[in-house]
N, C-alpha and C positions, 0 to 999 in steps of 0.2 A: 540458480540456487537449488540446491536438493535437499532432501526431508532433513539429515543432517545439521545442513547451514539454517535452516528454520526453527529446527531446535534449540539451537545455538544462541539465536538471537531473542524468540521467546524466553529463555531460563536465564542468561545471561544479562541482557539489553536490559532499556530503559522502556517506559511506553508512555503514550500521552493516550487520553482515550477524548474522543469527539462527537458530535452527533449521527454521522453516518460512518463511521470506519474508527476503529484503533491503531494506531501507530506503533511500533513497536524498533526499534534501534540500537545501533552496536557499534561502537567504530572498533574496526580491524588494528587501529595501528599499523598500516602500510598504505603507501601510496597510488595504490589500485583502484580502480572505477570503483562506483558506487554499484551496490545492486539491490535489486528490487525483486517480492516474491508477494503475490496478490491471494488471502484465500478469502473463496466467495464459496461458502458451505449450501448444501441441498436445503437449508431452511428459506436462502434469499430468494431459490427457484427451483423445484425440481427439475426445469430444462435444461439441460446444457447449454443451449445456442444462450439463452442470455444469462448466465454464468460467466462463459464466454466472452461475451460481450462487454460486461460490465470489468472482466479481469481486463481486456482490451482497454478500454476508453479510463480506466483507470493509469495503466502503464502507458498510457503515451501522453495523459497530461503530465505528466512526471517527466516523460523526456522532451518533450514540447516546451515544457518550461523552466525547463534546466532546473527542478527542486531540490533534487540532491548534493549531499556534500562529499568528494572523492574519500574514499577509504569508510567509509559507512554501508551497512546492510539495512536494508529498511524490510519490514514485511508488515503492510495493510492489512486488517481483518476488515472486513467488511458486514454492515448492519444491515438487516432486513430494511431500513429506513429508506435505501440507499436506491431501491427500484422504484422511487419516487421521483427521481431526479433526472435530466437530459443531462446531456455531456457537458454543456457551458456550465451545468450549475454545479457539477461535478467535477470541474477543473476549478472552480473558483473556492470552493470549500480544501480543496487539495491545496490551493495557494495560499491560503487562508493558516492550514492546519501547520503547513511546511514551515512557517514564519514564525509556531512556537516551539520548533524543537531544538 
């Protein structure tokens, strides 16, 4: 997804907001995979590597757990809450979240 397609889906889409991340979605109306775009802002970390990180372990509980529905744009904001959490507890909240959109 590019700045564009993010746009799109913020001004556009629907959003659910949660305890560690906001959800935000769109369906395309076409039959095309699903995509995904993670932003984890300079307030969750000034680091990069765990900016990084957390965009990682984000995006592969998603594809690990098949959360998506095809032809939907999904884009995660992410909450300072969020550097609290290990990956298990952050796939589980992702499963959690996915189940009310």
């Amino acid at each position: 997804m590019n700045k564009k397609d993010f746009d799109v889906v913020r001004s556009q889409g629907n959003f659910r907001t949660f305890p560690y991340f906001t959800i935000n979605f769109l369906n395309r109306l076409d039959e095309e995979e699903a995509r995904i775009g993670v932003i984890v802002s300079k307030k969750i970390s000034t680091k990069a590597v765990t900016r990084n990180k957390i965009r990682r372990q984000i995006k592969e509980a998603v594809r690990i757990n098949k959360l998506m529905e095809k032809s939907y744009d999904y884009v995660i904001i992410v909450k300072p809450s969020i550097t609290r959490l290990n990956y298990g507890r952050i796939e589980a909240e992702l499963k959690n979240a996915f189940r009310f959109l």
